[in-house]
ChimeraX commands (.cxc) that place a marker at each C-alpha (Angstrom):
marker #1 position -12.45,-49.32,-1.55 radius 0.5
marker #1 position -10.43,-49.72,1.47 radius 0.5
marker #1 position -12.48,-47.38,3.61 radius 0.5
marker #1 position -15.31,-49.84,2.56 radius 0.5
marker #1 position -13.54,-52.83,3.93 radius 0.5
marker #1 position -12.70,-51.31,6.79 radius 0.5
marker #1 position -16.04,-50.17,7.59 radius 0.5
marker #1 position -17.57,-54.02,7.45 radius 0.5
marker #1 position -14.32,-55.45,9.40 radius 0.5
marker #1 position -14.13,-53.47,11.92 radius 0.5
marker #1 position -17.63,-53.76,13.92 radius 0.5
marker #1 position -17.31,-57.56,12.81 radius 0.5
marker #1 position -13.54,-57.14,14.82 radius 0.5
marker #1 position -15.16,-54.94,17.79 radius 0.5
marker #1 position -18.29,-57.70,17.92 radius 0.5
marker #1 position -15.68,-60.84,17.89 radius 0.5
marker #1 position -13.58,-59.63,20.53 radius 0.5
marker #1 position -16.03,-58.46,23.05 radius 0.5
marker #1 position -17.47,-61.85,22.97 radius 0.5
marker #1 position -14.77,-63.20,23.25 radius 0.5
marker #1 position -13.87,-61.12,26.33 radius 0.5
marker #1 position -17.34,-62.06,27.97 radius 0.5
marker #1 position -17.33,-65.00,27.05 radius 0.5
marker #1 position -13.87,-65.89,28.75 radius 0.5
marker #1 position -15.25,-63.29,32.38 radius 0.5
marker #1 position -17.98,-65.60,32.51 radius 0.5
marker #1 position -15.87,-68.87,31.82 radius 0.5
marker #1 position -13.52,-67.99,35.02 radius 0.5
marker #1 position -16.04,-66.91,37.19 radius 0.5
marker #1 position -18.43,-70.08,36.70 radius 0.5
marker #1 position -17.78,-72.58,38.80 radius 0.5
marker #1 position -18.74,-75.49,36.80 radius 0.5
marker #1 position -19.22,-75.86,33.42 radius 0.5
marker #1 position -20.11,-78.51,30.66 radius 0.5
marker #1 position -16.73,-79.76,30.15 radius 0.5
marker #1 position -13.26,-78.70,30.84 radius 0.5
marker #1 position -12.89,-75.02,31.52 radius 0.5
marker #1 position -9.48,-75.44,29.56 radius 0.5
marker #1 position -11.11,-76.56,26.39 radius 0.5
marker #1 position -13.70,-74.20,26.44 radius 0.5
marker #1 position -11.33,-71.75,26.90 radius 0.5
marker #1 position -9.30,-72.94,23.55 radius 0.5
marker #1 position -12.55,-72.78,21.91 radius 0.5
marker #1 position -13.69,-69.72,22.79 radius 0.5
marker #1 position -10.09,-67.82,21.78 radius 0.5
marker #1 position -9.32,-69.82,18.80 radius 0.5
marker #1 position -12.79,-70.20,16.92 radius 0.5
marker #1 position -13.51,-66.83,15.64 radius 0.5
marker #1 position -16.89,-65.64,16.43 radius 0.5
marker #1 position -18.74,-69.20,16.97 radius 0.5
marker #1 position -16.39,-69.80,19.74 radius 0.5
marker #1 position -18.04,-67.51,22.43 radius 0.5
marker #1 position -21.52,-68.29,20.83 radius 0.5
marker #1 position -21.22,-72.06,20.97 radius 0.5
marker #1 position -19.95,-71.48,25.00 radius 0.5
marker #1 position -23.02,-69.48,25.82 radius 0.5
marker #1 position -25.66,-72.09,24.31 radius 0.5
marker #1 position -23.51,-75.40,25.24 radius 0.5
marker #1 position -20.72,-74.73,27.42 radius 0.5
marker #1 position -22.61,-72.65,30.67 radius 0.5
marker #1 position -24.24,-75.04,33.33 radius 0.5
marker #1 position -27.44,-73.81,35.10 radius 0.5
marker #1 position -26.73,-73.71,38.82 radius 0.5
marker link #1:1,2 radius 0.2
marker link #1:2,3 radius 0.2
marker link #1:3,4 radius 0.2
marker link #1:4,5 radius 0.2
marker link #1:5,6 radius 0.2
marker link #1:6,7 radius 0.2
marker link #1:7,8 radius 0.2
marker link #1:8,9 radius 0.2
marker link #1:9,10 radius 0.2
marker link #1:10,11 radius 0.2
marker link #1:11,12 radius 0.2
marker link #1:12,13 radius 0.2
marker link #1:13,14 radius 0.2
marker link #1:14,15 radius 0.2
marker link #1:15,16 radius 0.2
marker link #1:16,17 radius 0.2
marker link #1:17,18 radius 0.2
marker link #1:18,19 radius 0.2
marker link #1:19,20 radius 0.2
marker link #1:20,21 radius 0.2
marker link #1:21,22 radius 0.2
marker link #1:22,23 radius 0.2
marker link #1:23,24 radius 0.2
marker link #1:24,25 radius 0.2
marker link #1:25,26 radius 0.2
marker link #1:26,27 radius 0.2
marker link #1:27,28 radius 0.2
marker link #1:28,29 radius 0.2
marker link #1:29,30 radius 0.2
marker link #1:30,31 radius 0.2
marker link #1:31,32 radius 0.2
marker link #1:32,33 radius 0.2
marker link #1:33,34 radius 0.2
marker link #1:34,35 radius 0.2
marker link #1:35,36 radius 0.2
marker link #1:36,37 radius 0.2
marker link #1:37,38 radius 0.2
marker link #1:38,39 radius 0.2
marker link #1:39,40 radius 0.2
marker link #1:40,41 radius 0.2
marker link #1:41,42 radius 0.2
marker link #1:42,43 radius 0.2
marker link #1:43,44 radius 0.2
marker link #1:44,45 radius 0.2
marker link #1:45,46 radius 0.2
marker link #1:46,47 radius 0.2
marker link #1:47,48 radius 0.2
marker link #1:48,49 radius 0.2
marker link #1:49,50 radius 0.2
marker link #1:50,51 radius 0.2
marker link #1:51,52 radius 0.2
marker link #1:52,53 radius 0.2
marker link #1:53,54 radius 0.2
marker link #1:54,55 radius 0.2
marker link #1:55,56 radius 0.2
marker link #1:56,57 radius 0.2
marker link #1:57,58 radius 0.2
marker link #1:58,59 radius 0.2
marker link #1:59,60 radius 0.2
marker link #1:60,61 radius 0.2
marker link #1:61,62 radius 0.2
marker link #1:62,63 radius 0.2
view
């Protein structure tokens, strides 16, 4: 049973935090973005998983 749980968790983990991780790259490296870069930032570390989605589809500004 716990080999099961790990086996769902852990791509679910691996998926969260490189999103996370991109998510953040591309938050730094943006100049401007749709609303405070410090607030996006909070959202992106602290809401698991929607976090780095809702920053790509809201937070990123087309330059």
């Amino acid at each position: 049973m716990d080999e099961l749980n790990f086996a769902i968790i852990a791509p679910l983990a691996f998926i969260n935090i490189v999103l996370a991780v991109l998510a953040l790259v591309d938050l730094f490296k943006r100049p401007a973005v749709n609303g405070p870069k410090w607030v996006w930032a909070l959202i992106i570390i602290f809401i698991n998983l929607i976090g780095p989605i809702l920053y790509f589809v809201f937070g990123r500004r087309d330059t």
